[in-house]
N, C-alpha and C positions, 0 to 999 in steps of 0.2 A: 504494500500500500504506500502509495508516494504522497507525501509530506512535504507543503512548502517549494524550498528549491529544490529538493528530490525530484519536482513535476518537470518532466523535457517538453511538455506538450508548448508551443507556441501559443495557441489560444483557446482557450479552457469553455466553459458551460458554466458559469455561478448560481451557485442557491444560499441565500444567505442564512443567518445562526436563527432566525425565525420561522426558515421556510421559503419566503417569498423567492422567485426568482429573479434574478438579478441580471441575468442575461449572458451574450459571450463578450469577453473581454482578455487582453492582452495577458498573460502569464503577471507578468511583473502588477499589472495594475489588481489582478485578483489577489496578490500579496499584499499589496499594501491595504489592499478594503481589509481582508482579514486583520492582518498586525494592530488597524485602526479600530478596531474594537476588541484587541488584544486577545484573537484567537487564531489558530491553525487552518489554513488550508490545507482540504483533504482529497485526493482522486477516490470519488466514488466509483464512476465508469469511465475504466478509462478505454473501451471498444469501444464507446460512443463515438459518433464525428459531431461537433467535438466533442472531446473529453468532458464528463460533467464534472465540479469540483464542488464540493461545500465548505461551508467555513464555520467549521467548529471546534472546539477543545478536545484534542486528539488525546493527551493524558486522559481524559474524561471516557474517551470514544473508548480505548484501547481497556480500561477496568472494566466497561457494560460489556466489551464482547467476552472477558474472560468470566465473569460473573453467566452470562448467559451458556459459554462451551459449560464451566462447571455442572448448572441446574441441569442441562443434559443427560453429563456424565453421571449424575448423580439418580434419576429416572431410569438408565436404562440398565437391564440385567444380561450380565452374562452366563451362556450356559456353557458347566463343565461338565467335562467326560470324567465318571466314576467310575471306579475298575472295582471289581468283587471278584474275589477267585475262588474257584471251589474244585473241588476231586470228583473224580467219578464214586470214590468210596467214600466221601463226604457223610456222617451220622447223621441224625436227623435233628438233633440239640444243636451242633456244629451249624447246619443247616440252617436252624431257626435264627441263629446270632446272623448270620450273612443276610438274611431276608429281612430282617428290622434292620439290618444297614443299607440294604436292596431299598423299602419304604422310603426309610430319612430321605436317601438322597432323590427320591424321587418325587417326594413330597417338597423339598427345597427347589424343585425345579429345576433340576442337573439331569441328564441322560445318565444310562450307568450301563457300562459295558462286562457283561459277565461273559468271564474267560474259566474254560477247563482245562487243566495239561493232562496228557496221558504221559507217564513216563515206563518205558520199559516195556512188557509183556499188557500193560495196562490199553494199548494201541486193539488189544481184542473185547475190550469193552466199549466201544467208541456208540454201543445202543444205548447201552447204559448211562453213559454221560449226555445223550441228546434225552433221555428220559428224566434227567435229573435237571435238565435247564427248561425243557417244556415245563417240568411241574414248578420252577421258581416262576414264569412266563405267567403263569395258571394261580401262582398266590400271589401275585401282583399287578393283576388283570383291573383291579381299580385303578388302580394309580398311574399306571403305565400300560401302553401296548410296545411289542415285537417292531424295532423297526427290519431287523434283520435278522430272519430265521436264525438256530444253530447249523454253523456250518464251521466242515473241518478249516484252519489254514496251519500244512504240517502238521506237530502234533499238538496241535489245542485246538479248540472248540470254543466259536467266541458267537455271544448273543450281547446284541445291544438293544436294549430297553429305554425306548421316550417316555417322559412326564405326559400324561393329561392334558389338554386345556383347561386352565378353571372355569 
């Protein structure tokens, strides 16, 4: 954003610290209208032909826009990716601890990626482990649905689970 002499444009577009337009005028003479009520000249557009400029307190301009990015930033939510891991021989108490963690974060509004590893001879259970992420799929059918069946990649087994709409 160009500032004062920062502006290369030759002849500008004024809108004065009120609003009103003030029309197009030389570079140097829209500096001096601004300085003469002791405020900054701003390029608002500067792809206009001409350039529009206003003239207002750019300290002032430059707090509202970071006050406004902030309230944004402060509105919008991010969603994270939750990881929960389980076994294909995972017990069922075991079980219940991952699935109130499975809940929380689905409740909080996070996706949650449930991963199984097979390790070793365990590559002959690979029913069993899609049996075991259906039925977590199946006690968390409130909160969340399947955006991605179980499916193998190597030796895991990974399901991811979206939040609801409220």
């Amino acid at each position: 954003m160009a500032v004062n002499h920062d502006i290369e444009a030759v002849e500008v577009r004024v809108i004065g610290h009120d609003g009103e337009q003030i029309g197009v005028l030389k570079r140097r003479e829209a500096i001096a209208k601004a300085q003469e009520v002791g405020l900054d000249l701003i390029m608002m557009s500067p792809n206009a032909k001409p350039p529009v400029c206003k003239i207002m307190d750019y300290g002032k301009y430059k707090y509202d826009q970071s006050k406004k990015a902030n309230e944004a930033k402060k509105k919008q939510h991010v969603i994270q990716v939750k990881e929960v891991k389980v076994r294909a021989t995972t017990d069922q108490h075991d079980l219940d601890v991952k699935l109130r963690n499975v809940r929380k974060f689905l409740s909080e509004g996070n996706k949650v990626k449930v991963s199984l590893r097979f390790r070793g001879r365990e590559m002959a259970y690979t029913g069993q482990g899609r049996e075991q992420l259906e039925r977590i799929a199946e006690e968390v059918k409130e909160l969340g649905k399947p955006e991605k069946m179980p499916n193998m990649e190597g030796r895991q087994m990974i399901m991811i689970i979206n939040p609801l709409k409220k």
